[in-house]
N, C-alpha and C positions, 0 to 999 in steps of 0.2 A: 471035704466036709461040705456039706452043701446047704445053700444061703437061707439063713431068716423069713420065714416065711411073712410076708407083707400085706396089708392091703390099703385101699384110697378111702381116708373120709374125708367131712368137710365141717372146719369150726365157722359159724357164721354167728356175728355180734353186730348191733348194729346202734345208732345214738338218733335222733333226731332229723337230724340233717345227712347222714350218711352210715353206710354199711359196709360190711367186708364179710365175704364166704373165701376161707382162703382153706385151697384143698390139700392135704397133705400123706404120703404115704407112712404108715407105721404100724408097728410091730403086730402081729396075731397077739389078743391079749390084753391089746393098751384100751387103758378103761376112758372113760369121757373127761374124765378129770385131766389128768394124764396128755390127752389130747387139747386141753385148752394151754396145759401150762406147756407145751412144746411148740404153738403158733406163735406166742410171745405180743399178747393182744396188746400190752400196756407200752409195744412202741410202735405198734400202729395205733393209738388210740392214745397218747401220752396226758391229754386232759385229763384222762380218767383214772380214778388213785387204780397201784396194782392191785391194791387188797380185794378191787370189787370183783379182777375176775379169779381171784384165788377164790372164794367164797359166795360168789353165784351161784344162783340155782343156773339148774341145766337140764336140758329137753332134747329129744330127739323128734325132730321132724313133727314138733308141736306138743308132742305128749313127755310132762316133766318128767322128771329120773326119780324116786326114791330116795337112790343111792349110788349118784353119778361118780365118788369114790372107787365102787364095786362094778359099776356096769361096765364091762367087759363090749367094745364095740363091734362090730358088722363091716364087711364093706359097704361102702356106698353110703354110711349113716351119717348125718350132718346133725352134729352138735351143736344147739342154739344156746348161745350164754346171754340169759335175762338180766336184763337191768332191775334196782331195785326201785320200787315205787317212790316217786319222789313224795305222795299225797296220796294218804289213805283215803280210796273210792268214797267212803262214805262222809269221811270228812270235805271231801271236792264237791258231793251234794250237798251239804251243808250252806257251803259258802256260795253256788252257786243259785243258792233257793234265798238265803239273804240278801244276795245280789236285785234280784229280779224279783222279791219282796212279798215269794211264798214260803 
């Protein structure tokens, strides 16, 4: 019988102060989602609750997924899992223009 056809991508998450692309080989098939929940971000990143990277958005090589569920990956595609915005942009210029008292 002959072997599971494979290929290499790469989930990269990153926080503030540090990052990880950690590359992994899997299945023909395996969607982006699929590939974040097989890195096991939440015990390299243990600060951060698991729920954030079960329900992350998610991008490939900067352009976000749709339907990263469905997206079926490439070799060589590197999976970025978004943190969620701690402060809504607009509300950041808000306080920023209060601050400095325009």
């Amino acid at each position: 019988m002959a072997a599971e056809a494979r290929h290499e991508v790469e989930v990269a998450f990153a926080l503030p102060d540090r990052q990880r692309i950690v590359t992994l080989e899997v299945p023909m098939g395996t969607t982006a989602r699929q590939a974040v929940a097989l890195v096991e971000l939440d015990r390299l990143f243990p600060e951060v609750p698991p729920e954030t990277f079960a329900a992350a958005d998610l991008g490939i090589f900067g352009k976000p997924l749709r339907d990263p569920e469905t997206h079926r990956l490439r070799a060589g595609d590197r999976v970025e899992v978004y943190r969620p915005l701690e402060l809504d942009p607009k509300e950041a210029r808000a306080r920023r223009a209060e601050r400095t008292g325009h």
